[in-house]
C-alpha positions as a Markdown table, in Angstrom:
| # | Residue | x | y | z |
|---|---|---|---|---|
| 1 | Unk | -39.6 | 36.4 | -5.0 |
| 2 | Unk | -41.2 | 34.6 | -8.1 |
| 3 | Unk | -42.3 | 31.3 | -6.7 |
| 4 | Unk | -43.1 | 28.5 | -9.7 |
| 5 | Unk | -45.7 | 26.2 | -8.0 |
| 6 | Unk | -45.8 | 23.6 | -10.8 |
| 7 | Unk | -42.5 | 21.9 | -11.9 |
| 8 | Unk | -42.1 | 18.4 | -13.1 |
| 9 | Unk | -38.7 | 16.4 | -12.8 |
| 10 | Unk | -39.1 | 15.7 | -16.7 |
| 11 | Unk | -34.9 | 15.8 | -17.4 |
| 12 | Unk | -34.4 | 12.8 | -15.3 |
| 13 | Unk | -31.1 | 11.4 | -15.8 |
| 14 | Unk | -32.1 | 8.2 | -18.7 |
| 15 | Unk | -31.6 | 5.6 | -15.8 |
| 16 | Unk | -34.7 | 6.0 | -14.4 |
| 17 | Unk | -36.7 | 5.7 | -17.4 |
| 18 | Unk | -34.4 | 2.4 | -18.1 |
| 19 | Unk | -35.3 | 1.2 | -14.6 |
| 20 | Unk | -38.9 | 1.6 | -15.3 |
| 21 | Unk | -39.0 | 0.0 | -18.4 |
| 22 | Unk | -37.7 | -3.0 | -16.8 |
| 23 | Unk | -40.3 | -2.8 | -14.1 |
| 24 | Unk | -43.1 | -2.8 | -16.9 |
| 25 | Unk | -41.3 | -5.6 | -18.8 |
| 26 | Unk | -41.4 | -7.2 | -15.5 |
| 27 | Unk | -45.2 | -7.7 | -15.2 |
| 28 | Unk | -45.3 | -10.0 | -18.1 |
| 29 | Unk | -42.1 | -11.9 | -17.4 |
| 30 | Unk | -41.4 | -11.0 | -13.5 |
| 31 | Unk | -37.9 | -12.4 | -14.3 |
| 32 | Unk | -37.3 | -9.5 | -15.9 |
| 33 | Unk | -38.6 | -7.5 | -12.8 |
| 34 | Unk | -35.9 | -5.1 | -11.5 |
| 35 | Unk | -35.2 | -4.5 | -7.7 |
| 36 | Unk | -35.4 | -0.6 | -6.7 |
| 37 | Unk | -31.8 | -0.9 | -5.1 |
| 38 | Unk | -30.9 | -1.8 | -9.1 |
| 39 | Unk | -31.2 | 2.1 | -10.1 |
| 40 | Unk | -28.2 | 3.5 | -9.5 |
| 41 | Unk | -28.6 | 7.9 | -10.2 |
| 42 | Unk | -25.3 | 9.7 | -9.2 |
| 43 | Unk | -25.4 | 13.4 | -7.1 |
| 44 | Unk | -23.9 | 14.4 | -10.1 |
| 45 | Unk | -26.0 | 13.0 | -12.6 |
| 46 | Unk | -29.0 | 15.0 | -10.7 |
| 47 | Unk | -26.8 | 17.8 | -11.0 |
| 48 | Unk | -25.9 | 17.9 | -14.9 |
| 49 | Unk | -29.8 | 17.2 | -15.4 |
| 50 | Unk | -30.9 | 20.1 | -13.4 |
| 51 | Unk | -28.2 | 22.7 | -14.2 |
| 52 | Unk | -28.9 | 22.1 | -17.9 |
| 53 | Unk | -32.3 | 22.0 | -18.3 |
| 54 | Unk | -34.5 | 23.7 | -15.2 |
| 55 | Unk | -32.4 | 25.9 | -13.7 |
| 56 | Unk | -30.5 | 27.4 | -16.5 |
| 57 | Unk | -34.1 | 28.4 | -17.7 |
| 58 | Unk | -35.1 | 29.2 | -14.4 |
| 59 | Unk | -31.8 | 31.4 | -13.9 |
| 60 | Unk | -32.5 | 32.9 | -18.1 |
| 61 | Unk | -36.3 | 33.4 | -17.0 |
| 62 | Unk | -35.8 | 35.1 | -13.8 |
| 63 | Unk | -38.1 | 32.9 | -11.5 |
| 64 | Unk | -36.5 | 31.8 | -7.9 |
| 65 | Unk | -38.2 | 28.4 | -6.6 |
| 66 | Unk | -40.4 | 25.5 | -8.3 |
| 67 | Unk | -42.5 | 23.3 | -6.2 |
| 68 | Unk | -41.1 | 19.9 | -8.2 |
| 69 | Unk | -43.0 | 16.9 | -8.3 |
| 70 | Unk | -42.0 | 13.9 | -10.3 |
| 71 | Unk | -43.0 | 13.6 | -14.1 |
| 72 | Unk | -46.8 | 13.7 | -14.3 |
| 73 | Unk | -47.2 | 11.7 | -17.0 |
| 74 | Unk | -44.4 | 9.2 | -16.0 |
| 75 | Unk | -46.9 | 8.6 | -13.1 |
| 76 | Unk | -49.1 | 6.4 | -15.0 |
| 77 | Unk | -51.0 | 4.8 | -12.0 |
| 78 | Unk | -53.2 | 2.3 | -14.8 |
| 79 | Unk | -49.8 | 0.6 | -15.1 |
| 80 | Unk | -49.4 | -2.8 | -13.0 |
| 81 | Unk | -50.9 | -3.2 | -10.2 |
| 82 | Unk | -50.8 | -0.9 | -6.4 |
| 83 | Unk | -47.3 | -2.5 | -5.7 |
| 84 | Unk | -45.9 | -1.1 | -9.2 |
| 85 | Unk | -47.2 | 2.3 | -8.1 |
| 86 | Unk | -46.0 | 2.2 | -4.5 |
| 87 | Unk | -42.3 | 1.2 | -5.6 |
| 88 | Unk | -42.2 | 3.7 | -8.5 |
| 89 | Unk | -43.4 | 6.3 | -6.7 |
| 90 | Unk | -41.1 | 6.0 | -3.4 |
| 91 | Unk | -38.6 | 5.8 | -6.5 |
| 92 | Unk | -39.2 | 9.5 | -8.3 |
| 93 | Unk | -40.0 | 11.2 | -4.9 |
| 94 | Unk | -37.1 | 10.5 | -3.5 |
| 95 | Unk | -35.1 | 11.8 | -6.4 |
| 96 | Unk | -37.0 | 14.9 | -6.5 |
| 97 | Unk | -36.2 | 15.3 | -2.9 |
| 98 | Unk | -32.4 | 14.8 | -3.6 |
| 99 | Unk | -33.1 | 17.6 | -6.2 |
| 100 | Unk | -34.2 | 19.6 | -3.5 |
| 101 | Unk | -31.3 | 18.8 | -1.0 |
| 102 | Unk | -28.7 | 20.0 | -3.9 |
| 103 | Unk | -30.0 | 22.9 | -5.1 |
| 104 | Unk | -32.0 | 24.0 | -1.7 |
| 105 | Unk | -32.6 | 27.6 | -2.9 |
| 106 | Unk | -33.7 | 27.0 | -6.0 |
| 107 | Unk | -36.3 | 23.9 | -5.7 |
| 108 | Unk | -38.9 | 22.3 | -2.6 |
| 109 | Unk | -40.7 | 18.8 | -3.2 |
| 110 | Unk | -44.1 | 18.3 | -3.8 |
| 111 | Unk | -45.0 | 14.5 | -3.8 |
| 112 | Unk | -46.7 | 11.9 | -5.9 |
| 113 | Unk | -49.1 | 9.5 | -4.5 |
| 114 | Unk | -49.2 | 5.3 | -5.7 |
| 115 | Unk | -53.0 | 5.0 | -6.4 |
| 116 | Unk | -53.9 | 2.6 | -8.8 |
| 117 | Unk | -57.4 | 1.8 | -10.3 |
| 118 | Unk | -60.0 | 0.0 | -7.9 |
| 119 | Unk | -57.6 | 0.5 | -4.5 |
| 120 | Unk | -58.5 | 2.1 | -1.7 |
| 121 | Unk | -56.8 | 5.9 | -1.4 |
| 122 | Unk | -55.6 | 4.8 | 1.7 |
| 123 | Unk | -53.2 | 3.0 | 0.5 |
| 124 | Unk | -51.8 | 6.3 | -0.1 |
| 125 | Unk | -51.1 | 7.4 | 3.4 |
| 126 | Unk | -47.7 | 5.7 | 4.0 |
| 127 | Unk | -46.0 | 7.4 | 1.3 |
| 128 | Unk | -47.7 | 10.9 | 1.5 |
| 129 | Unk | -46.6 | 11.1 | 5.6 |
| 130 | Unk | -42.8 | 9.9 | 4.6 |
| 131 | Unk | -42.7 | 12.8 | 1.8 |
| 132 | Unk | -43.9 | 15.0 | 4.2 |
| 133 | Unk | -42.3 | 14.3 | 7.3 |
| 134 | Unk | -38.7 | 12.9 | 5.7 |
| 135 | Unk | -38.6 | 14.8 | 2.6 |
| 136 | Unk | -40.2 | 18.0 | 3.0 |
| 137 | Unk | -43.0 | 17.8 | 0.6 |
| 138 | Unk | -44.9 | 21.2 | 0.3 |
| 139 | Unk | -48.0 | 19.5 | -1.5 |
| 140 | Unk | -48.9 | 16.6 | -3.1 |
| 141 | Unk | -50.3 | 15.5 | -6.9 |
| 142 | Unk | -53.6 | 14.1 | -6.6 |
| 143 | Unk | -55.0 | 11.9 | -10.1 |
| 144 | Unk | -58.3 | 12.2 | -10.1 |
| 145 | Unk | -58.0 | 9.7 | -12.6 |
| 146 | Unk | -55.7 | 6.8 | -12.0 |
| 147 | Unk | -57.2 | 4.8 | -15.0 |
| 148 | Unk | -55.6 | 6.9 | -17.3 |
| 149 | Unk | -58.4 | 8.2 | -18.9 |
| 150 | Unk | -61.3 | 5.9 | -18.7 |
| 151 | Unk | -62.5 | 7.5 | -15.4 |
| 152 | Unk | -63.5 | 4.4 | -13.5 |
| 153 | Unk | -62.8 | 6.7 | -9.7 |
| 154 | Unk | -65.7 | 8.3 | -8.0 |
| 155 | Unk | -66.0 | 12.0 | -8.1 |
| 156 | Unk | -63.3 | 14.1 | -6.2 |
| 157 | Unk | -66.3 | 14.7 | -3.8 |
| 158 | Unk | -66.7 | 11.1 | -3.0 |
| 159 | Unk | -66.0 | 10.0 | 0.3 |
| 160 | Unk | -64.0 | 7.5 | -1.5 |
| 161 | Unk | -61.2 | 10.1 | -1.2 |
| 162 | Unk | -62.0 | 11.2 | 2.3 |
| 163 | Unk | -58.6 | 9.5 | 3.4 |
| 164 | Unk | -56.2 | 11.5 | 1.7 |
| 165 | Unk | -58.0 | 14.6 | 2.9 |
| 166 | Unk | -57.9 | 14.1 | 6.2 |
| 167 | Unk | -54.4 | 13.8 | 6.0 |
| 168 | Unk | -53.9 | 16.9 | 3.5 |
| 169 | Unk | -56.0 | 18.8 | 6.7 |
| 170 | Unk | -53.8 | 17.7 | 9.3 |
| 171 | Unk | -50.4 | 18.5 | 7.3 |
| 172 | Unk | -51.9 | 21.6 | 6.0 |
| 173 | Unk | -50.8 | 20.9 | 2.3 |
| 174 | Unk | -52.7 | 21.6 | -0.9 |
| 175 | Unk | -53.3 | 19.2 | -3.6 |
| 176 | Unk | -52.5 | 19.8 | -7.4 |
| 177 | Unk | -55.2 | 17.5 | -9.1 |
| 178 | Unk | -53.0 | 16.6 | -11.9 |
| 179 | Unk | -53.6 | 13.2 | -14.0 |
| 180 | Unk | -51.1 | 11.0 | -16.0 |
| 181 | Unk | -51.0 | 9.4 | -19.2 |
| 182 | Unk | -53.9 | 8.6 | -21.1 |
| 183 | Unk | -54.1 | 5.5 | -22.2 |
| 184 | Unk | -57.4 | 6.1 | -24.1 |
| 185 | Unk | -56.9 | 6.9 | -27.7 |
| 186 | Unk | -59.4 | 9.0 | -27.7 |
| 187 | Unk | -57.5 | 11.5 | -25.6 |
| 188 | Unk | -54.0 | 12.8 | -26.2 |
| 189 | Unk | -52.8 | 13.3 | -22.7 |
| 190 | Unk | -51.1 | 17.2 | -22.7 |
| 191 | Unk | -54.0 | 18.4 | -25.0 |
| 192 | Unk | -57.1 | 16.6 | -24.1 |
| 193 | Unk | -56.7 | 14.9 | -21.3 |
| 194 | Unk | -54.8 | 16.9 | -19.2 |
| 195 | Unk | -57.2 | 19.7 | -20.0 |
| 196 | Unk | -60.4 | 17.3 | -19.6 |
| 197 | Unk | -59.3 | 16.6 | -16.3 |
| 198 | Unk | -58.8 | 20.5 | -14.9 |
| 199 | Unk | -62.4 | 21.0 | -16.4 |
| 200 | Unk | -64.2 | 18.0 | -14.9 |
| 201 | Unk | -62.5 | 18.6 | -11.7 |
| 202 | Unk | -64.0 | 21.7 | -11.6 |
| 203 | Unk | -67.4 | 20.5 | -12.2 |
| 204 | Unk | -67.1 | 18.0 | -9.5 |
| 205 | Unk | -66.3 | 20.1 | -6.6 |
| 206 | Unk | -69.1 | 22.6 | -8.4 |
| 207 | Unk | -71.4 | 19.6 | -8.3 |
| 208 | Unk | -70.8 | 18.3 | -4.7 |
| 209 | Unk | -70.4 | 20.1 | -0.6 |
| 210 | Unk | -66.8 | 18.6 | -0.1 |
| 211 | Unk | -65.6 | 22.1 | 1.3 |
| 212 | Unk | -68.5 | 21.8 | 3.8 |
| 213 | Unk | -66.7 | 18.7 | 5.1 |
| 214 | Unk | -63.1 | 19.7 | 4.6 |
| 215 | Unk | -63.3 | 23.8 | 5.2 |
| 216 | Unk | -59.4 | 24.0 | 4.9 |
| 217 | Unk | -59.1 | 22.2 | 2.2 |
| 218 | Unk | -57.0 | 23.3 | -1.0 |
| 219 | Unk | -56.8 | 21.9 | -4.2 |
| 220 | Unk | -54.3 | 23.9 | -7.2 |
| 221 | Unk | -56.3 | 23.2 | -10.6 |
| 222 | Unk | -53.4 | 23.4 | -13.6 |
| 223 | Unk | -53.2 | 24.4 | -16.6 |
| 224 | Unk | -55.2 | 27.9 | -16.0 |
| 225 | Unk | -57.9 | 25.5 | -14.6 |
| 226 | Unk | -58.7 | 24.0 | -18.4 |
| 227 | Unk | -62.1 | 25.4 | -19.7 |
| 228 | Unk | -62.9 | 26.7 | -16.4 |
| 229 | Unk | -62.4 | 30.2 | -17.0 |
| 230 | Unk | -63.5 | 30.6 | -20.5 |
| 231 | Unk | -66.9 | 29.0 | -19.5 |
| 232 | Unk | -67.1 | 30.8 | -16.1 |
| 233 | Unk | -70.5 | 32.0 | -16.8 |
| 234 | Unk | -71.1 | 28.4 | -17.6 |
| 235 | Unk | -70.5 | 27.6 | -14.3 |
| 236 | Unk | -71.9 | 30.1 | -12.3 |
| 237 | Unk | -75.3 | 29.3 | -14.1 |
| 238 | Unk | -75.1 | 25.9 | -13.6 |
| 239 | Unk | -74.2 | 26.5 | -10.1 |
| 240 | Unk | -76.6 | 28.4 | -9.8 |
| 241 | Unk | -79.6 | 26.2 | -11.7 |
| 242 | Unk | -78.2 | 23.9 | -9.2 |
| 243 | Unk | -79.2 | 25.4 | -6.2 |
| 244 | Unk | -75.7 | 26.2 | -4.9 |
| 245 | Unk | -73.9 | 29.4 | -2.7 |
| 246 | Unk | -72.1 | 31.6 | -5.6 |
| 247 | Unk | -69.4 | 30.2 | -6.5 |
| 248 | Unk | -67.1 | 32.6 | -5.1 |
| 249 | Unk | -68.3 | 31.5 | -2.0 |
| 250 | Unk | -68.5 | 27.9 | -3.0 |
| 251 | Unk | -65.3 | 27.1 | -4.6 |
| 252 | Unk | -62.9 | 29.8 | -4.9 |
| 253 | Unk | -62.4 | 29.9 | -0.9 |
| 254 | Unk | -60.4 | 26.4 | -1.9 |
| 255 | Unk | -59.7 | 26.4 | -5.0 |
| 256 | Unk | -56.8 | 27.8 | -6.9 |
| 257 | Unk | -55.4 | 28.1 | -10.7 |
| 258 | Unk | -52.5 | 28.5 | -12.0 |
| 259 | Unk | -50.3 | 29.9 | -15.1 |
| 260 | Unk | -49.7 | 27.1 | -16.9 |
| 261 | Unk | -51.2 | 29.1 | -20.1 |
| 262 | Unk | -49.5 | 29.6 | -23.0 |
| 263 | Unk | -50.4 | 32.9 | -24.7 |
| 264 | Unk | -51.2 | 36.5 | -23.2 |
| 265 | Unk | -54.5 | 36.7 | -24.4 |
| 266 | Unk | -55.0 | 33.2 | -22.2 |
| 267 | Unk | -53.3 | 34.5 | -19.6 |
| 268 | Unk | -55.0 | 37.9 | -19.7 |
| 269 | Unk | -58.2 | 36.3 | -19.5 |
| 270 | Unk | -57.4 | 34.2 | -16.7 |
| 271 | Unk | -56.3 | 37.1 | -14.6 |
| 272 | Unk | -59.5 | 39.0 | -15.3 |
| 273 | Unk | -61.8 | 36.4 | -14.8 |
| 274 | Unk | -60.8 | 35.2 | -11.7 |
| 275 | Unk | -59.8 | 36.9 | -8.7 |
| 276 | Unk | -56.1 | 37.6 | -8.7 |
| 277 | Unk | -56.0 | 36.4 | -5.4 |
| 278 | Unk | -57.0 | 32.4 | -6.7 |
| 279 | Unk | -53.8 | 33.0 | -9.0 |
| 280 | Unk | -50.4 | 31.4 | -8.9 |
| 281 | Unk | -48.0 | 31.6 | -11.0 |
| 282 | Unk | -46.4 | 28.6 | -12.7 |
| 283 | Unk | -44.9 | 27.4 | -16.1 |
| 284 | Unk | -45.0 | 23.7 | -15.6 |
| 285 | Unk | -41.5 | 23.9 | -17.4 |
| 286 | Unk | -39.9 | 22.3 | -18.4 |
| 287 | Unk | -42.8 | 20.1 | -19.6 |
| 288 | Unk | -45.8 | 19.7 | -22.2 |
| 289 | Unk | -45.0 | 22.5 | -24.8 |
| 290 | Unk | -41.3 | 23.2 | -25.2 |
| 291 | Unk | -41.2 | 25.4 | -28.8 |
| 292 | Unk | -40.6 | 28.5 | -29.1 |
| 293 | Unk | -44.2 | 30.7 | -30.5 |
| 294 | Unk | -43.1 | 31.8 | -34.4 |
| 295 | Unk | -45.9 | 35.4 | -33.4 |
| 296 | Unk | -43.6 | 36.1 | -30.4 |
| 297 | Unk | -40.1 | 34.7 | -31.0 |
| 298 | Unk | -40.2 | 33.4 | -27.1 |
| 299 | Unk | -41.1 | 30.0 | -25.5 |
| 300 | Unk | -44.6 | 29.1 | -25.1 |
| 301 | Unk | -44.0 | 28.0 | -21.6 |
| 302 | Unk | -42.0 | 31.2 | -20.9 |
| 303 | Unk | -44.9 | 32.4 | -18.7 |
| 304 | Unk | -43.5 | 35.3 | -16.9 |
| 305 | Unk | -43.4 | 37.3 | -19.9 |
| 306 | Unk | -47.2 | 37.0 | -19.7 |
| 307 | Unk | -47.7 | 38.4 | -16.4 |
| 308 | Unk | -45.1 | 40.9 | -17.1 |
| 309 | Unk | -47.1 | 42.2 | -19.8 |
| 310 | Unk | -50.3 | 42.4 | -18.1 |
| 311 | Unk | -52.2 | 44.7 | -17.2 |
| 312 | Unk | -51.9 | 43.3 | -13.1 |
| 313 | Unk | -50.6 | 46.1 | -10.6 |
| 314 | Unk | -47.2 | 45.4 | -8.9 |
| 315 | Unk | -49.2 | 44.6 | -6.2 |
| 316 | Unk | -51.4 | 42.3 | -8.1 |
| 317 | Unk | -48.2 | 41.0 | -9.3 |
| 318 | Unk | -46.9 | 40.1 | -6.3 |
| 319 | Unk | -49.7 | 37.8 | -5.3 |
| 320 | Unk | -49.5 | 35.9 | -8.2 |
| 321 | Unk | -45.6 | 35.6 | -7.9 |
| 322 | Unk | -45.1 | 35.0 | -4.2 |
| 323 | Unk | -47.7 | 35.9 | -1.7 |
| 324 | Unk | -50.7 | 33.7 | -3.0 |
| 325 | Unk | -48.2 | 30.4 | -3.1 |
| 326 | Unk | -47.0 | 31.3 | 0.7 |
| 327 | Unk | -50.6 | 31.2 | 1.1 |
| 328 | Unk | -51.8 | 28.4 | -0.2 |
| 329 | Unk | -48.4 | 26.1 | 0.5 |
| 330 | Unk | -47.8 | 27.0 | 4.2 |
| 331 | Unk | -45.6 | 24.8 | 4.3 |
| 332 | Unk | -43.5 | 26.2 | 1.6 |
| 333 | Unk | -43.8 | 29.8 | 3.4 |
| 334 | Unk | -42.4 | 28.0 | 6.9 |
| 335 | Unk | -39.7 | 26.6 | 4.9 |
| 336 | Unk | -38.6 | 30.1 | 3.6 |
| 337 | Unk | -39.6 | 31.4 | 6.6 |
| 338 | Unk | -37.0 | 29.3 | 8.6 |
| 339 | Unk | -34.4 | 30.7 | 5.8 |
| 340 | Unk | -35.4 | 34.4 | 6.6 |
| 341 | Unk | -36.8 | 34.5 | 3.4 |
């Protein structure tokens, strides 16, 4: 089974984008402001949107089931204030969970949280327990972030996000540290900020104990883990200069990476560097990078043909395919599980 832990609902049907335009326009001029029961998205408008777009590349690409989460950089937690978040995110989570009730077999949820800049993580909790307990959510997305891209948070090893790992404990659910839109010119937000973030994050729990606290605690860095891997040695040195366990022992007993890499030399590092058994596979389609690569006459994002083509063992293959997401996403392996699968 090729399991695709990082899928983004980025075809929503144009009423939701509509809808939150209005909500934005409604923070200057709140009689503009919109009321959620105002978005009206058909069964069969999810339908047309899916069966077009993520599945029919899904179906040409030969994977099987995407962890889907709502658009990551519709997320933009720096907009409004933690009310604007909480209602646009019960918003997109529930339609990726209807997604997930229509085409069962082919997609699971994984939710996003309403943080906003300067509140409490806690704030989190309601909405993280519905998605998991009513919808079925196999992970969350966690912004590390939620200034987009002026960094005003503490460190992921802050106790400041203590909350939402406690409950990512209890439930047994990983965390994708994913950010949003920038809203920093400085950083465009699918080539510098989204990679910026992967690479600090990686720093941070290099930098700090959290796993000493939190022993069963998983985070998914995207997006091959940004620098991480090229710099490795980087790393380890500084991990090392600072005292720390090796950082096989320190980090990759939590910490995951995907495929979200767009060429086979990328991809063949990746796999090399890192321990196959820290590797999931992913495409993060359809999202960022859409063209097709004039060297190889395929998509960019059309990451299976990368692992297909490396130099991994079929067993190695199957890790990064299935076995390491039923892993690290029990909750996606009790799900199959309970399907025989």
């Amino acid at each position: 089974m090729i399991i695709d832990v990082h899928g983004h609902y980025t075809t929503a049907p144009a009423a939701l984008g509509a809808w939150r335009d209005r909500q934005i326009a409604g923070l200057a001029d709140p009689a503009q402001a919109p009321r959620a029961s105002e978005l009206v998205i058909s069964d069969d408008d999810i339908r047309e949107s899916i069966e077009t777009n993520q599945l029919k590349l899904m179906r040409q690409r030969g994977s099987d089931l995407t962890v889907f989460s709502p658009r990551a950089s519709f997320m933009a937690h720096h907009i409004g204030d933690f009310q604007t978040s909480a209602t646009w995110a019960a918003i997109c989570n529930e339609l990726c969970f209807r997604v997930a009730q229509l085409f069962p077999e082919h997609f699971i949820p994984a939710a996003m949280l309403p943080q906003s800049p300067g509140v409490d993580p806690a704030t989190c909790i309601p909405e993280l327990v519905k998605c998991v307990e009513q919808y079925g959510a196999v992970g969350i997305n966690l912004n590390p972030d939620p200034s987009g891209g002026h960094w005003n948070s503490p460190p992921l090893t802050d106790r400041h996000w203590y909350p939402i790992y406690e409950k990512m404990v209890e439930y047994d659910i990983p965390a994708m540290v994913h950010v949003s839109t920038s809203c920093n010119a400085c950083f465009h937000t699918t080539g510098a900020h989204y990679i910026n973030a992967d690479t600090t994050a990686v720093m941070q729990l290099i930098q700090g104990d959290l796993f000493t606290d939190f022993p069963t605690l998983r985070f998914v860095i995207p997006h091959g883990g940004g620098a991480a891997p090229y710099h490795w040695g980087r790393y380890r040195g500084l991990a090392q200069e600072m005292k720390k366990p090796l950082l096989k022992d320190h980090l990759l007993k939590n910490v995951f990476f995907d495929t979200c890499v767009y060429h086979q030399p990328g991809i063949d590092l990746l796999t090399r560097v890192m321990p196959v058994e820290n590797v999931l596979f992913a495409s993060e389609m359809i999202g960022a990078v859409r063209g097709i690569d004039p060297e190889t006459g395929f998509h960019y994002d059309d990451t299976r043909r990368y692992i297909e083509a490396s130099t991994l063992t079929p067993e190695q293959k199957h890790l990064v395919y299935e076995g390491n997401a039923r892993r690290v996403f029990p909750r996606l392996d009790a799900a199959l599980r309970a399907k025989g699968l």
